[in-house]
C-alpha positions as CSV (number, residue, x, y, z in Angstrom):
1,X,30.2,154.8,114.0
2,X,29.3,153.0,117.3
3,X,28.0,149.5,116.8
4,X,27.1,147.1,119.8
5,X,28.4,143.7,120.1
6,X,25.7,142.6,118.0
7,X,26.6,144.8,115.5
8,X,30.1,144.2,115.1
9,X,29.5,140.3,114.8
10,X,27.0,141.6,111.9
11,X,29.8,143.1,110.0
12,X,32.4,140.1,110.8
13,X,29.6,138.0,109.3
14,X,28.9,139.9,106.0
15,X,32.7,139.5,105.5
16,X,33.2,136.1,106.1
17,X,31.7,134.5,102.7
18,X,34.0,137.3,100.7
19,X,36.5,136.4,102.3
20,X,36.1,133.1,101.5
21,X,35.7,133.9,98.1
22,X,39.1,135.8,97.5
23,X,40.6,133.5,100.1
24,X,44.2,132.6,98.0
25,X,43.3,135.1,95.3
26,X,45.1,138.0,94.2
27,X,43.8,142.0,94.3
28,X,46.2,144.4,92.8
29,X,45.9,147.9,94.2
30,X,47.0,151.2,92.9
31,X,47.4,153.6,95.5
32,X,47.9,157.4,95.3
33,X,46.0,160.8,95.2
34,X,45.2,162.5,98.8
35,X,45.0,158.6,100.5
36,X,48.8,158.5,100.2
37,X,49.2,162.5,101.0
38,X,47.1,162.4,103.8
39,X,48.4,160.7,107.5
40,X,44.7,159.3,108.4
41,X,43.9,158.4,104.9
42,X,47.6,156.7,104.3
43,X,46.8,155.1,108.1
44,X,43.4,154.0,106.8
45,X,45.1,151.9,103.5
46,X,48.0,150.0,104.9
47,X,45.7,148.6,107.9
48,X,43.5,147.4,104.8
49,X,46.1,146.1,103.2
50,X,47.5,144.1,106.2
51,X,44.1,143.5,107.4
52,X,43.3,141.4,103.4
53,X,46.8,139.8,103.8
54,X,46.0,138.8,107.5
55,X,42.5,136.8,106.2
56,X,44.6,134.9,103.7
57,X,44.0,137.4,100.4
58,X,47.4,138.2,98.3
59,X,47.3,141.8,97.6
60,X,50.0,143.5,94.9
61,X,50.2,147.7,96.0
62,X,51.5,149.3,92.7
63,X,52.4,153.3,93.9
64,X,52.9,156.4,91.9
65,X,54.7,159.5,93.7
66,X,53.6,162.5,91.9
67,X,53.5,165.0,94.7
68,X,56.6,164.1,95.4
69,X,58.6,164.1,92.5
70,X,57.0,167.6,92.3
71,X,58.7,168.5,95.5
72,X,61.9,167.5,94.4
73,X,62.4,168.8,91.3
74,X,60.9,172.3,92.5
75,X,63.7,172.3,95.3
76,X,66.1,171.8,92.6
77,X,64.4,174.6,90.7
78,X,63.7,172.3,87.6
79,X,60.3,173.1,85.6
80,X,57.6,170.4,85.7
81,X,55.8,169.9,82.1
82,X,52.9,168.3,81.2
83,X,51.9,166.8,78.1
84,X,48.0,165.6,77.5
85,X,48.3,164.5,81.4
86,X,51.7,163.0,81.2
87,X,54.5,164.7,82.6
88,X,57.6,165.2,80.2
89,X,60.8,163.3,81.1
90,X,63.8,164.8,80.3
91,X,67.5,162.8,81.4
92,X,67.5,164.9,84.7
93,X,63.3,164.4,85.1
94,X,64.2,160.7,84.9
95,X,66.7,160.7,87.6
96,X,64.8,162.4,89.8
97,X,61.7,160.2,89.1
98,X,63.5,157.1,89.6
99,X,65.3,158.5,93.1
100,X,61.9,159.1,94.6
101,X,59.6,156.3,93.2
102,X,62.2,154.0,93.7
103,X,63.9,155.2,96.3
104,X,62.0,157.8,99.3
105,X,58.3,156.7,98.2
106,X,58.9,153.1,98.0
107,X,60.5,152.5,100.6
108,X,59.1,154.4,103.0
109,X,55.4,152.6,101.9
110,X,57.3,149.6,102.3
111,X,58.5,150.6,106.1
112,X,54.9,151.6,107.3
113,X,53.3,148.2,106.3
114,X,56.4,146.2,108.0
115,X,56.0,148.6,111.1
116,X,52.3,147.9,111.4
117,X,52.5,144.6,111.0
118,X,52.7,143.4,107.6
119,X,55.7,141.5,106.0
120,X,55.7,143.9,102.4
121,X,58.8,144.0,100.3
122,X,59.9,147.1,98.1
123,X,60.2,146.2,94.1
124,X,60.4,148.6,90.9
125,X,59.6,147.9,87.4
126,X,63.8,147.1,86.3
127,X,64.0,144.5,89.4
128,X,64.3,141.0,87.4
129,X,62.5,142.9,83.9
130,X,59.9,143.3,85.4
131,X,58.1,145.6,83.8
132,X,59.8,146.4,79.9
133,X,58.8,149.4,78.1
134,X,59.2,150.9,74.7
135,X,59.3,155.1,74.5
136,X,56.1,156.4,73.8
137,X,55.9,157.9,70.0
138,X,52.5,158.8,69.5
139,X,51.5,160.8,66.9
140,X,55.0,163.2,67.0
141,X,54.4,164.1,70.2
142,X,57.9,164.2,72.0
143,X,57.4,162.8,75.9
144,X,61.0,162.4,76.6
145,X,61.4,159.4,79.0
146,X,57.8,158.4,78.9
147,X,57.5,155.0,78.1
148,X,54.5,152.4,76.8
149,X,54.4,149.4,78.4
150,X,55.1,145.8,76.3
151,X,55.3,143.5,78.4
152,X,55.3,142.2,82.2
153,X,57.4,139.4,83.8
154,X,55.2,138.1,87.0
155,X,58.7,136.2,88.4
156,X,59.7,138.3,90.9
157,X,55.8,139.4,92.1
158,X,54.9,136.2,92.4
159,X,57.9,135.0,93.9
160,X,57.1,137.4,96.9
161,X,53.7,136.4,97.3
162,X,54.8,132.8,97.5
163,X,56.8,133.3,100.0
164,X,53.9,135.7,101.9
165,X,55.5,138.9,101.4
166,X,53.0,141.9,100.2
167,X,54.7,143.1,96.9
168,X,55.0,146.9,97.0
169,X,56.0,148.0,92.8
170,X,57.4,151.3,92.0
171,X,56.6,151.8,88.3
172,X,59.7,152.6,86.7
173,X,60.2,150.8,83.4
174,X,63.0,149.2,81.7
175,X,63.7,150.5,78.1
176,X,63.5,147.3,75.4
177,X,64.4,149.7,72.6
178,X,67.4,151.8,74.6
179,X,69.4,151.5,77.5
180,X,67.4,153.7,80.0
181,X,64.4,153.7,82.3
182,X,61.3,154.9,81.4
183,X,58.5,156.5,83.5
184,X,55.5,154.6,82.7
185,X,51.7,155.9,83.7
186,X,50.9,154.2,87.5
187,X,47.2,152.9,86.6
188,X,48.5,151.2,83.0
189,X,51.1,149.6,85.1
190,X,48.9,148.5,87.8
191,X,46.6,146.9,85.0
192,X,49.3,145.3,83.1
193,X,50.2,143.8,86.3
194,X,47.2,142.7,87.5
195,X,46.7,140.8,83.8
196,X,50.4,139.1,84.5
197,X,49.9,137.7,87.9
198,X,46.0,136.8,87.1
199,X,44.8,139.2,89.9
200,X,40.9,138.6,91.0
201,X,40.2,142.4,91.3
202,X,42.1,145.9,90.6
203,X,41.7,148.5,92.7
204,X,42.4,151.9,91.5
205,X,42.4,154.5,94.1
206,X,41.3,158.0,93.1
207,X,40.3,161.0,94.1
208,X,37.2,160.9,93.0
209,X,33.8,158.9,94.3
210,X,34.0,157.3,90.9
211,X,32.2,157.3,87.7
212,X,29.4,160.0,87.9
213,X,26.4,160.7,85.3
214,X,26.8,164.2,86.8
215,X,29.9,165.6,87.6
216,X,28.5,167.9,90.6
217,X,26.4,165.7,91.3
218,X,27.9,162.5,93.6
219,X,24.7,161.1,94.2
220,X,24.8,160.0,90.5
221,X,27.4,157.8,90.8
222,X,27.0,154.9,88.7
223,X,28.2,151.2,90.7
224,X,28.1,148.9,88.0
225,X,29.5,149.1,84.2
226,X,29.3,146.5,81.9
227,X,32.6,147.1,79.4
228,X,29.2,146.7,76.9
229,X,28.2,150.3,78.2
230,X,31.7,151.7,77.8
231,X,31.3,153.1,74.3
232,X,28.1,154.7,74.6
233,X,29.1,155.9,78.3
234,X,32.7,157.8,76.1
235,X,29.3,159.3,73.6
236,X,27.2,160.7,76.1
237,X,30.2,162.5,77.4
238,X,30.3,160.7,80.6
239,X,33.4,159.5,80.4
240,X,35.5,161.8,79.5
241,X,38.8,164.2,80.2
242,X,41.0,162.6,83.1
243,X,38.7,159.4,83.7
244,X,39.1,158.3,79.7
245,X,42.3,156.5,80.3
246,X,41.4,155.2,83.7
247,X,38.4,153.4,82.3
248,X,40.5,152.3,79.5
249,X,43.2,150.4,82.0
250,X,40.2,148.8,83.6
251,X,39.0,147.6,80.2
252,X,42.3,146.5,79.3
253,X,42.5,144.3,82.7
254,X,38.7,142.9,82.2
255,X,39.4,142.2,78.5
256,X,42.4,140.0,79.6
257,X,41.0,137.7,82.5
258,X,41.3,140.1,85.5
259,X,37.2,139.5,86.6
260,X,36.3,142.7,88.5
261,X,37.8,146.1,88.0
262,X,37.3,149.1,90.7
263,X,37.6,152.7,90.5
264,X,37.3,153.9,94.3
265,X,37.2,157.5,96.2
266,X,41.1,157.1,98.5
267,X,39.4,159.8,100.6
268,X,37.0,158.1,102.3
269,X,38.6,155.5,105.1
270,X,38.8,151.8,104.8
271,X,37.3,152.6,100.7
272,X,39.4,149.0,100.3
273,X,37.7,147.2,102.9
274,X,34.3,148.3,102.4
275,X,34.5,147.2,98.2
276,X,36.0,144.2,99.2
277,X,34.5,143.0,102.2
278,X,31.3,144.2,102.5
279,X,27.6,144.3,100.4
280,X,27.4,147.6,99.7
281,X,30.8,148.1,97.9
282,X,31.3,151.7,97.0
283,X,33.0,153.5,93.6
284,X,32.3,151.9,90.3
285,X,32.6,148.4,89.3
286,X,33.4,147.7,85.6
287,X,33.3,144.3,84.6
């Protein structure tokens, strides 16, 4: 897009009463799908995330790593299994799951912020209990490792963003009922967190343009959902298959003080920016 210099003082000025609005507030952000596969697209999300920080708006990144946990364990010839969406977690699953969330994914998020200016620190869900987790029994189904999140402890997050450091969580879980980790769903982690440090917004970055009437059809997104609509949305069949428990987390921040929830396409560049900071907002609000 080319924009004139009377253009680009038009867009500074559209941002500047946002950014006065979430000046010193918090906006937790879940990132993954093709914006953390792709170069331009992963390019695209740090700079937003530096940019926010930069105009005095705290932002939490929480990260999955699926793509590359499947790497891994196919190098090391080990089967990946899924269970209604959630990937079973054997002792070996769990190592490897913790190595590269933890380890490789986490830390090389945290090097690209620091490297392009941002001051971003790595954490994971054991780092002070931070995030505490029960295994998952639901209904007889056997997960493995899969955990259900109980509880949160803000300490450590907020202890970074007092000290202006951009929190960057890998969402491992520490086991409350036995003496392990547990791999815990990325978007339920992301809410939980954004309910425990009292986030203004969360941001969950998909791969999708958001909620649509018409799944061919992206001109039918819908931008606005009251959680009063959510039911009826779940009836028509709207709502349904992957985007279910998605909603859900959003309703589960909402319900518990977090005031604007987000479910944004990571494909298209500076998505953050333009919800954020701008009028027109894209994706689906639910609130």
């Amino acid at each position: 897009m080319n924009l004139n210099h009377s253009g680009r003082a038009q867009v500074l000025v559209e941002a500047l009463p946002y950014i006065q609005r979430y000046y010193g507030k918090t906006v937790v952000i879940k990132y993954g799908g093709n914006a953390m596969i792709s170069e331009e697209l992963r390019r695209d999300v740090i700079n937003d995330i530096i940019l926010l920080r930069l105009v005095g708006i705290h932002v939490v990144v929480v990260h999955g790593g699926g793509p590359e946990i499947n790497e891994l364990l196919k190098k090391t010839g080990k089967e990946t299994k899924f269970i209604n969406g959630l990937r079973y977690t054997d002792g070996e699953t769990m190592d490897i799951v913790q190595m590269v969330l933890c380890g490789k994914v986490n830390k090389n998020l945290v090097s690209t912020l620091n490297r392009a200016g941002g001051q971003a620190v790595g954490l994971c869900g054991l780092d002070g209990g931070m995030v505490q987790a029960v295994q998952r029994r639901d209904g007889g189904v056997d997960y493995g490792l899969v955990g259900d999140i109980t509880k949160v402890n803000p300490k450590v997050i907020l202890d970074a963003i007092h000290n202006d450091f951009i929190p960057v969580i890998s969402t491992v879980a520490q086991g409350m009922d036995e003496e392990t980790s547990y791999n815990v769903n990325a978007d339920t982690a992301a809410a939980k967190i954004a309910i425990a440090v009292g986030a203004e917004k969360l941001i969950l970055l998909t791969d999708v343009r958001g909620l649509l009437r018409d799944k061919t059809d992206e001109s039918t997104l819908i931008s606005q959902v009251r959680l009063s609509e959510i039911s009826s949305l779940i009836g028509e069949g709207v709502i349904s298959g992957g985007m279910i428990p998605k909603v859900a987390c959003c309703v589960d921040a909402v319900e518990n003080g977090v005031r604007r929830t987000h479910i944004l396409d990571g494909r298209i560049p500076h998505s953050i920016l333009i919800e954020v900071l701008s009028h027109a907002g894209i994706g689906t609000m639910i609130w």
